[in-house]
C-alpha positions in Angstrom: 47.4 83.1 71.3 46.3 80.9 74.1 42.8 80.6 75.5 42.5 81.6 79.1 39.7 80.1 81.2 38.1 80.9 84.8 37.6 78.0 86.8 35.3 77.7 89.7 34.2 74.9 91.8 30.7 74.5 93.3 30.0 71.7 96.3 26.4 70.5 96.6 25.5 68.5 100.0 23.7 64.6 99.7 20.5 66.4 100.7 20.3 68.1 97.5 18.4 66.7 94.5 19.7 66.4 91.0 16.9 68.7 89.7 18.1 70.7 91.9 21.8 70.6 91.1 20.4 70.9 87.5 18.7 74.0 87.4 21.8 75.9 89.4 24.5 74.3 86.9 22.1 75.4 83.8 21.6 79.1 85.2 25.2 79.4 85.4 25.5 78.4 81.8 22.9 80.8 80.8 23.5 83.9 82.5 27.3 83.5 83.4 28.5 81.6 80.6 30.0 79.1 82.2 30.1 75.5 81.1 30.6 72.5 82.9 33.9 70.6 82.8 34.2 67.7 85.1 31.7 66.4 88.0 32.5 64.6 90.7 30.9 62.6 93.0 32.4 61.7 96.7 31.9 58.7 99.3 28.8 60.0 101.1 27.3 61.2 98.2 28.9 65.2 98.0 29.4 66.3 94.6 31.4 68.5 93.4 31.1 70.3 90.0 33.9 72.2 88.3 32.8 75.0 86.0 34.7 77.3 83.5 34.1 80.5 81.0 36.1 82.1 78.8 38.4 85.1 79.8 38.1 87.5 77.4 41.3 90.3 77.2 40.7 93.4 75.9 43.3 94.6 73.9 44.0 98.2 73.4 43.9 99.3 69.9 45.1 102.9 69.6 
């Protein structure tokens, strides 16, 4: 059985600090349960940060 994942991405201007960016990425990890996969960072100084959790199937059992 294969492992399914939700992927979003989240885009966080130059203007933004990395404390900042810190404390959104950790309360997505703490209350959505998502974790971070790759971040990017563009010319001009954008980042980008690409997220994903765990899709859990429920499977009927009767």
């Amino acid at each position: 059985m294969a492992v399914d994942y939700e992927y979003k991405q989240v885009t966080f201007l130059p203007r933004v600090s990395r404390a900042e960016i810190r404390r959104v990425l950790t309360d997505d990890a703490e209350y959505g349960d998502w974790e971070l996969t790759r971040m990017t960072v563009y010319w001009g100084g954008v980042r980008r940060a690409e997220v994903r959790r765990r899709v859990i199937r429920v499977q009927r059992t009767a």
